[in-house]
C-alpha positions in Angstrom: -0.3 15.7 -8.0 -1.5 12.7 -5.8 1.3 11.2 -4.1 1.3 7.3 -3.6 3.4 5.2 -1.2 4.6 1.7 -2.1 5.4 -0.5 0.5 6.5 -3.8 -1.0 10.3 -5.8 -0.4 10.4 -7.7 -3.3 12.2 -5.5 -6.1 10.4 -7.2 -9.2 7.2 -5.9 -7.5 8.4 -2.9 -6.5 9.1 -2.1 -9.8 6.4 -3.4 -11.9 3.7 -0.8 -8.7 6.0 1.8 -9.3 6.1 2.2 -13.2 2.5 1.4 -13.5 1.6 3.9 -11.0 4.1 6.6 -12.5 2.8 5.8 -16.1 -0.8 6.6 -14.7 0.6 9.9 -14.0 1.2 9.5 -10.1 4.0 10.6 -7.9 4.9 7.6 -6.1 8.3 6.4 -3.5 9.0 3.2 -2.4 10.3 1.8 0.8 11.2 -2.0 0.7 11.8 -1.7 4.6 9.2 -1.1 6.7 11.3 1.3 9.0 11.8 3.1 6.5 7.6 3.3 5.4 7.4 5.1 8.9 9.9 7.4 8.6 8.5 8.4 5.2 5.0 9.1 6.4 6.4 10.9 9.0 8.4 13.3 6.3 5.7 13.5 3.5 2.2 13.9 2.9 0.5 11.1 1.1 -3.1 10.4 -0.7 -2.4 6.9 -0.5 -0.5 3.9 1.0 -0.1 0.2 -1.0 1.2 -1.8 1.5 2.5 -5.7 1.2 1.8 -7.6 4.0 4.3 -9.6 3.9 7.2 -8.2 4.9 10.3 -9.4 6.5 11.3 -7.6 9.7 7.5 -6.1 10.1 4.9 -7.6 8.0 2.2 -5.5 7.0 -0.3 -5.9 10.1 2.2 -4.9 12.4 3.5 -1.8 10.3 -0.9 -0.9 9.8 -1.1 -0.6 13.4 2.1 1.5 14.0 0.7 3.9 10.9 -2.4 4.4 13.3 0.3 5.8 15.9 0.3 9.2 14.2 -3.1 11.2 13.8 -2.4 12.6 10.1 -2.2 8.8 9.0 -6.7 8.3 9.6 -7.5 10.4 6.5 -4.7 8.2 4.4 -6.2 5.2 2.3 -4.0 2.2 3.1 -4.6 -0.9 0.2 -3.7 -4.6 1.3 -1.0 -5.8 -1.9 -1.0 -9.3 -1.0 -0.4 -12.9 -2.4 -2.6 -13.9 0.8 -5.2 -15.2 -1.0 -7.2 -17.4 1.3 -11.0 -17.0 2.0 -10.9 -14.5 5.0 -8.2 -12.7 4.4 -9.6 -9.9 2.7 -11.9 -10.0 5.4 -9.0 -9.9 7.8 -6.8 -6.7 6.6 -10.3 -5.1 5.8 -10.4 -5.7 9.8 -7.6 -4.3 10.3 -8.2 -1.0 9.1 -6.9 -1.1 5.5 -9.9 0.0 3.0 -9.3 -2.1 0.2 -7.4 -5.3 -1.1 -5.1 -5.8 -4.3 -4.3 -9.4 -4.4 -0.6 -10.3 -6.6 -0.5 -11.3 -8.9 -1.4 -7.9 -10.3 -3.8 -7.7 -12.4 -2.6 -4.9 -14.8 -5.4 -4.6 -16.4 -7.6 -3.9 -13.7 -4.6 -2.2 -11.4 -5.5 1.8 -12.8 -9.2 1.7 -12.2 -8.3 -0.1 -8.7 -6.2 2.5 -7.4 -8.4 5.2 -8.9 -11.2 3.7 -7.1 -9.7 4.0 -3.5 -8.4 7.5 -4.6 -11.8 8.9 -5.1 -13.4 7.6 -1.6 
């Protein structure tokens, strides 16, 4: 079963990623603290990463480049969940090394075929 990681602090989100993703027939966690997100990936094997970027003690740049720290993280798909919106952001967490970008709000409609998208590359 593909296994999915949601990163995300705000619990409305969190949930709304979480059921989605579980009624699409995923295995998902969540980690609302970044600390946590590390020990997690350090503990279980995922297929994918959503990851907000704006978090509160680590936003989501920071905790992208500590995810490159270990070597089993490269073949991991990390998605940018973000109500960064602005005209280069995209651009700017594509940069960074995430592979794709979900702006919030999420668009339910569109959210399955998203995530299935990233899961087949």
């Amino acid at each position: 079963m593909t296994h999915i990681l949601v990163v995300e602090d705000n619990p409305m989100n969190m949930e709304l990623v979480v059921d989605l993703l579980e009624s699409y027939g995923y295995e998902v966690t969540g980690s609302q603290e970044s600390a946590r997100a590390l020990e997690l990936v350090k503990e279980m094997k995922f297929d994918l990463i959503l990851l907000d970027m704006q978090l509160p003690e680590m936003d989501g740049l920071e905790l992208l480049e500590k995810f490159k720290e270990y070597p089993d993280m490269a073949k991991i798909p990390i998605i940018a969940v973000t109500a960064h919106v602005m005209k280069g952001d995209e651009e700017r967490f594509i940069k960074a090394g995430c592979v794709g970008y979900i702006p919030k709000p999420i668009d339910v409609h569109q959210f399955k075929s998203q995530v299935a998208g990233y899961l087949e590359n």
